[in-house]
C-alpha positions as CSV (number, residue, x, y, z in Angstrom):
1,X,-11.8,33.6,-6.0
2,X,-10.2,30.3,-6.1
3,X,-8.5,29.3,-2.1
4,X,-4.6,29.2,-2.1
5,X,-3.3,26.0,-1.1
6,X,-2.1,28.0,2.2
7,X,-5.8,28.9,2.8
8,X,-7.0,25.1,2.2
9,X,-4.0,24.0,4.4
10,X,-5.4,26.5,7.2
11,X,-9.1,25.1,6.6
12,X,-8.1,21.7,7.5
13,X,-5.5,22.7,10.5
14,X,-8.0,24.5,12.2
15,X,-10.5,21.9,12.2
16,X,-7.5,19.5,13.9
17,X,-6.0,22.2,16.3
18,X,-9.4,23.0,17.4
19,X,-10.0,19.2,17.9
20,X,-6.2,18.4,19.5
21,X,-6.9,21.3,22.3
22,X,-4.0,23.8,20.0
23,X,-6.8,26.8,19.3
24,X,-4.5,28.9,20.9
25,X,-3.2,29.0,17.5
26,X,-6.5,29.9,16.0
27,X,-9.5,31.5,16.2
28,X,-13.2,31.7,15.0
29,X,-14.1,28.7,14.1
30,X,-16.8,26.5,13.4
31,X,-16.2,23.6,15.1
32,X,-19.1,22.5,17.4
33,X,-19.7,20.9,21.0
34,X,-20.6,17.5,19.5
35,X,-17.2,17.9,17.8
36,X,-15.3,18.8,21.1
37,X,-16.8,16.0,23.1
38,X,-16.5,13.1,21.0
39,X,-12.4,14.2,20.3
40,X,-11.9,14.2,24.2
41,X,-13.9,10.6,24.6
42,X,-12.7,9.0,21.4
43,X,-10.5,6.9,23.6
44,X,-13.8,6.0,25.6
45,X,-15.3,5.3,22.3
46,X,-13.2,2.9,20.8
47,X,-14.7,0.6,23.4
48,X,-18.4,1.2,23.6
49,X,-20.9,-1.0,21.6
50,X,-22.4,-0.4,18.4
51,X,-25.4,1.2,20.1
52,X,-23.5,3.9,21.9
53,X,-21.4,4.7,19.0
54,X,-20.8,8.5,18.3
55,X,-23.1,9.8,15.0
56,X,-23.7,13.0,13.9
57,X,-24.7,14.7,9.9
58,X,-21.3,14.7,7.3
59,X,-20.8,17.8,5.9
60,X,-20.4,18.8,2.2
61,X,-16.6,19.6,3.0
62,X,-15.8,18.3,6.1
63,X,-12.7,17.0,8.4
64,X,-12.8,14.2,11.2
65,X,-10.7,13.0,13.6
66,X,-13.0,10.7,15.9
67,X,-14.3,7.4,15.1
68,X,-18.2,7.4,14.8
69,X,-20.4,7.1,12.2
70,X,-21.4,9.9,10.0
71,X,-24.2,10.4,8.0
72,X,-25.1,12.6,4.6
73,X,-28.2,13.2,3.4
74,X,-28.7,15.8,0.6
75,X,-31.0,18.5,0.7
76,X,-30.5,19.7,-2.8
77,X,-27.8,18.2,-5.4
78,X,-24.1,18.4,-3.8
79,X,-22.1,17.7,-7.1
80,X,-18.2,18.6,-5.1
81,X,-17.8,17.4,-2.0
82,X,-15.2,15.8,0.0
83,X,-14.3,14.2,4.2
84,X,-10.8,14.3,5.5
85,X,-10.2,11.4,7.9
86,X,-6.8,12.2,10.5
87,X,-5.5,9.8,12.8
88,X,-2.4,9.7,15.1
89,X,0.8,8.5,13.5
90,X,0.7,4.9,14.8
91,X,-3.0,4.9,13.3
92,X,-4.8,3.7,10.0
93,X,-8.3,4.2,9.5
94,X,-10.6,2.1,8.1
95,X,-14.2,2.9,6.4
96,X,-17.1,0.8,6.3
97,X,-20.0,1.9,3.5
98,X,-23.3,1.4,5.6
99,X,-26.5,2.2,4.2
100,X,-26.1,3.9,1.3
101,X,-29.0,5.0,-0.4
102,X,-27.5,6.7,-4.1
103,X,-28.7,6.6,-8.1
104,X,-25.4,5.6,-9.6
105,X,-26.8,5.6,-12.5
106,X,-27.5,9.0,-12.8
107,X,-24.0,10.0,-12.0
108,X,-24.1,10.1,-7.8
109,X,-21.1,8.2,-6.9
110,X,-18.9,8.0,-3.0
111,X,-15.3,7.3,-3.4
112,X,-12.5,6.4,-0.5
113,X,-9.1,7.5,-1.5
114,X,-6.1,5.9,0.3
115,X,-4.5,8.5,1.4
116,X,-5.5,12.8,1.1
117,X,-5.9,14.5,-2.4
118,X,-5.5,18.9,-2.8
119,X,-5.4,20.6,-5.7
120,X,-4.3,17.5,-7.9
121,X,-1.8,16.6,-5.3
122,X,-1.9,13.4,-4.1
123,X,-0.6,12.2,-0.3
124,X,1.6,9.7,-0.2
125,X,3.0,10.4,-3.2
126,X,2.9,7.3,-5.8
127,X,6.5,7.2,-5.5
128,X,6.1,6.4,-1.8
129,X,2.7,4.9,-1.4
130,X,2.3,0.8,-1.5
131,X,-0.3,0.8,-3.7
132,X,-0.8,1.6,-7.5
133,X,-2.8,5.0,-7.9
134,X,-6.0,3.1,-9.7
135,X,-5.8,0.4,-6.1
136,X,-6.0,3.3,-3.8
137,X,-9.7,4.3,-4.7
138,X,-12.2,2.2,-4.3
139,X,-15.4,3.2,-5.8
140,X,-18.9,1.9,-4.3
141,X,-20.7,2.1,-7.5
142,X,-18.1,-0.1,-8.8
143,X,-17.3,-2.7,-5.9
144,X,-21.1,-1.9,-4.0
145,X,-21.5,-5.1,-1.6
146,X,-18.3,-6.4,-3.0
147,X,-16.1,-4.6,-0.9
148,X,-17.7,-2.3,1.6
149,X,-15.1,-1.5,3.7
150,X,-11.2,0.3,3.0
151,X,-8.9,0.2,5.1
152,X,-6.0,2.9,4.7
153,X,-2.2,2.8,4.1
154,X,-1.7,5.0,6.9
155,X,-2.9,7.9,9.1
156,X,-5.1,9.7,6.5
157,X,-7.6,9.1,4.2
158,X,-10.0,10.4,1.9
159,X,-14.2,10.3,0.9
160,X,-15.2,12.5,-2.4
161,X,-19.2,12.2,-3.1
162,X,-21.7,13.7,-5.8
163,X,-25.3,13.6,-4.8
164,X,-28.0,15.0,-7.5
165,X,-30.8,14.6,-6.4
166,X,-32.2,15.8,-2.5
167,X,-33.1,12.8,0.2
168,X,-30.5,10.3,-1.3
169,X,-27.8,9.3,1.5
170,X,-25.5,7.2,2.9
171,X,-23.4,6.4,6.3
172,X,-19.9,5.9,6.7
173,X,-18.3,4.4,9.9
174,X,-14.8,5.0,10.6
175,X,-12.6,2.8,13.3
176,X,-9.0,3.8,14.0
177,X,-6.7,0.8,14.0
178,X,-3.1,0.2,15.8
179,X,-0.2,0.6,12.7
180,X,2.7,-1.3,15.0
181,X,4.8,-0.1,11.9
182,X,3.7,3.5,10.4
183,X,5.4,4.6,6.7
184,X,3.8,7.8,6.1
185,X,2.3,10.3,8.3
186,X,0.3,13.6,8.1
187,X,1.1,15.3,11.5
188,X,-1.8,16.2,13.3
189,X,0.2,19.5,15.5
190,X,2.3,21.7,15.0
191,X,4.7,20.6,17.6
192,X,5.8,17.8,18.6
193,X,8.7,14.8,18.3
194,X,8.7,11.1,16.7
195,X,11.1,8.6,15.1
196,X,10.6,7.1,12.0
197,X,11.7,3.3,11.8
198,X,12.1,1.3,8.7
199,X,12.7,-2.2,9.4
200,X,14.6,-4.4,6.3
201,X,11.8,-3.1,4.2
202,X,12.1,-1.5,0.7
203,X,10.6,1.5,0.7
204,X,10.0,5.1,1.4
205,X,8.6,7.0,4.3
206,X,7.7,10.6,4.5
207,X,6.9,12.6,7.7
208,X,4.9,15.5,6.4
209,X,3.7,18.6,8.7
210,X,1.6,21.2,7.0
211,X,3.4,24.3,9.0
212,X,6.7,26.4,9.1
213,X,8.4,24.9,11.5
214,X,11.9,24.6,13.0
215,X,12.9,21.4,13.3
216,X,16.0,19.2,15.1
217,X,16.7,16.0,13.4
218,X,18.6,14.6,17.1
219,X,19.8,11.2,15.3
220,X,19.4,9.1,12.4
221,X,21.3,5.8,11.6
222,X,21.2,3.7,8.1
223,X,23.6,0.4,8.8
224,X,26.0,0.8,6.7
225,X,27.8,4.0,7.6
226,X,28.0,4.2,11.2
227,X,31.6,5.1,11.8
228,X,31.5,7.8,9.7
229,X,31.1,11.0,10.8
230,X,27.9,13.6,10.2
231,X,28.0,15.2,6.9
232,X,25.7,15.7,3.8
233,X,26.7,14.0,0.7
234,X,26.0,15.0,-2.9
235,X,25.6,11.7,-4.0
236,X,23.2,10.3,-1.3
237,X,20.9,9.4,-4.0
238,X,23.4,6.5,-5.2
239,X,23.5,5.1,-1.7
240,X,19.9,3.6,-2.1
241,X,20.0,4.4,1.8
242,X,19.3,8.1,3.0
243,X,17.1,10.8,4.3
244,X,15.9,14.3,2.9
245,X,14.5,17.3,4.2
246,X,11.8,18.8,1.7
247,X,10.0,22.1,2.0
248,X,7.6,23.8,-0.5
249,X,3.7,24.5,-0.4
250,X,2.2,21.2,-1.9
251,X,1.4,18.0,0.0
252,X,2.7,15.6,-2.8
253,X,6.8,15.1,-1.5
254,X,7.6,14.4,-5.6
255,X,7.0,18.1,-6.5
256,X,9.0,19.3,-3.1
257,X,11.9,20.9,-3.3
258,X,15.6,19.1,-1.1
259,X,16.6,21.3,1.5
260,X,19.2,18.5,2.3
261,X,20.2,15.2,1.9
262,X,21.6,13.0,4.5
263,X,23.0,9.9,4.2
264,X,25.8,9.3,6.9
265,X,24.5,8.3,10.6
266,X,25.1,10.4,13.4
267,X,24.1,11.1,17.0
268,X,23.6,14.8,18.1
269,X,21.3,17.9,16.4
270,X,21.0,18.9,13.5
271,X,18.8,22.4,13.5
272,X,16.9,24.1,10.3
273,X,13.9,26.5,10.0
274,X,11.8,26.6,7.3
275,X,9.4,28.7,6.3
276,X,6.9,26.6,3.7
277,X,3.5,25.3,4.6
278,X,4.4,22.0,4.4
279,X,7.9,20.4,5.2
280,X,8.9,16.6,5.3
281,X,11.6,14.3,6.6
282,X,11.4,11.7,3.9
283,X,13.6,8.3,4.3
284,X,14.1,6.2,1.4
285,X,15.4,2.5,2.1
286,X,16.8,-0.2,0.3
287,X,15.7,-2.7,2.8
288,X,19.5,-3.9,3.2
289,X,19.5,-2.3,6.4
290,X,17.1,-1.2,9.6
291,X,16.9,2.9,9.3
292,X,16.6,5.1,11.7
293,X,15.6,8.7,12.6
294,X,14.8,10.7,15.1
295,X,13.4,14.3,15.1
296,X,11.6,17.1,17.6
297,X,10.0,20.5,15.7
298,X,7.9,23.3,17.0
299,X,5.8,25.8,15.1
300,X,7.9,28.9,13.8
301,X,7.0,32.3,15.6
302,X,6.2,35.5,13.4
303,X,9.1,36.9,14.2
304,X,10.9,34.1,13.3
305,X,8.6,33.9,10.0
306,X,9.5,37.9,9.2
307,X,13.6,36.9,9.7
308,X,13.0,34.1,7.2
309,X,11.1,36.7,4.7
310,X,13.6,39.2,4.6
311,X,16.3,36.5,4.3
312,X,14.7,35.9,1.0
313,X,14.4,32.4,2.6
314,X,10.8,32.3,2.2
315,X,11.4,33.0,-1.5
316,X,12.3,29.1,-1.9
317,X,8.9,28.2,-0.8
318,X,7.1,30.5,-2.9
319,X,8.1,30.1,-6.3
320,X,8.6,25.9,-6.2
C-alpha cells in the first residue's frame, strides 16, 4: 500500500527528532549510534581535517543531518532511491560528487535537487525558489567533472540515484555553510521561535514546519504601514507587501490553503492552532521596504489535536 504523505512526513521527522535529542516524541526507530554521535559532535566536525572526517554507508532511502561523507555501493540494482540533507535555518548545504563509480549509459544516474521533492511536491515552491525548476537539478551524468559540487538555496536539499548493476558506487560529501540571510526554511523541531527578515529584496520566503502546531506570530512590520493598527485585509494581495499563514498536508506552499493574510504591522500576539502536517508563515516582498516577522510555536498536544477534530477544524487540512 502506497505511504500517505503524513506517514512520509513521520519517516523523515523521526529521523531528525531522534537526531535533535526530541525522541521523546517518538519511538522505535532505526536510527544508530554512529548516527547519534556524529549529530552531537557535528560542531567538532566542521573543524577536523579531511582525514578525521565522519563516513559511514548511504542508505537506499535515507535522511542526514551531519556533515560527513557518505558512501553507496549497491549490492543488487537500486532503481528508486533518494537522501534528504537538513540543516539549521541559518544553513545551506553544499554537495561535492567524489568518486563516483556509475554506467550512465546504461541508465544509472545521481541527481542533487535544490531544495526537497514528495510526492511531486516540490520545496521551495517555484513561485518562491530563486532558481528556475530545470537550474535546481544538476545531473552528474550530464555536468560529470564539470560541476561536481551544488551548493543549495537554503537549509535542505535533495540526492535521487538509480544503480543497476551490484558493486557500482559513489561518495557524496556534505559541508554546512553560514546563510547570513536565510529565505526559506524546513524546520528541523517541532518547537521553537525565529524571525524572518527580508532586506530590500524582491522576493518570497516561507517558513515551513511539517507538524500541527500552535503558533504566535509576536510582531511583524512591512514599512509602509506602520501607524496603522493590527488587522487582516482582504486585499493584502494588492499591497505587493504582506504575510500569510498557510496550512494543508503538502510541502509545496502553492497548493496550501490561506489561513490569513496579514499585511498591516503590529507589535503584540497574534495566536492560531492548526491542525495540518505542515503549516507555513510565508512573506512575500516587493523589495520597497525591509520586512519583518517574528514568531514562537510548539507542537499541538492530542488533546488539543481531538478539540481541533471535532471542531471540524481538521476538516480544512484534510480535503485541500
Amino acid at each position: 500500500m502506497e505511504r500517505t504523505f503524513r506517514q512520509q512526513l513521520f519517516f523523515l521527522v523521526l529521523c531528525l527528532s531522534v537526531l535533535k535529542g526530541d525522541s521523546r516524541y517518538l519511538e522505535n526507530n532505526e536510527i544508530s549510534k554512529d548516527d547519534l554521535y556524529s549529530f552531537f559532535n557535528s560542531e567538532l566536525k566542521r573543524e577536523t581535517p579531511e582525514e578525521l572526517m565522519y563516513r559511514r554507508p548511504l542508505r537506499c532511502l535515507d535522511m542526514i543531518a551531519v556533515e560527513g561523507q557518505f558512501t553507496f555501493t549497491a549490492e543488487h540494482p537500486q532503481l528508486s532511491c533518494a537522501a534528504f540533507f537538513m540543516a539549521e535555518p541559518n544553513e545551506v548545504i553544499t554537495v561535492d560528487y567524489d568518486g563516483v563509480d556509475i554506467d550512465c549509459r546504461a541508465g544509472d544516474f545521481v541527481t542533487v535537487f535544490d531544495g526537497w521533492v514528495m510526492k511531486g511536491e516540490k520545496f521551495p515552491s517555484s513561485q518562491d525558489h530563486p532558481l528556475p525548476l530545470y537550474e535546481r537539478y544538476v545531473h552528474y551524468c550530464d555536468s560529470g567533472s564539470l560541476r561536481r559540487s551544488v551548493r543549495s538555496s537554503q537549509n535542505v536539499a535533495m540526492v535521487f540515484f538509480r544503480i543497476h548493476s551490484a558493486g557500482s558506487s559513489f561518495t557524496l560529501t556534505v559541508r554546512k555553510h553560514i546563510n547570513p540571510f536565510p529565505c526559506n526554511v524546513m524546520s528541523q523541531s517541532p518547537e521553537g521561535s525565529y524571525t524572518m527578515v527580508i532586506p530590500q529584496q524582491r522576493r518570497n520566503c516561507s517558513f515551513s514546519i511539517i507538524y500541527p502546531v500552535a503558533i504566535d506570530i509576536a510582531e511583524f512590520s512591512l514599512g509602509h504601514y506602520n501607524n496603522f493598527p493590527k488587522r487582516s485585509m482582504p486585499g493584502c494581495v494588492e499591497t505587493g507587501d504582506f504575510v500569510q499563514l498557510l496550512g494543508g498536508n503538502g510541502i509545496d506552499t502553492s497548493k496550501l490553503l490561506p489561513i490569513t493574510d496579514l499585511c498591516i504591522s503590529f507589535t503584540g500576539p497574534t495566536h492560531m492552532k492548526i491542525g495540518c502536517d505542515n503549516t507555513v508563515v510565508r512573506m512575500v516582498s516587493s523589495g520597497k521596504f525591509v520586512s519583518r516577522v517574528s514568531f514562537t510555536y510548539r507542537l499541538l498536544d492530542g488533546q488539543e489535536l481531538q478539540t481541533l477534530k471535532l471542531n471540524n477544524v481538521e476538516d480544512f487540512c484534510f480535503n485541500n
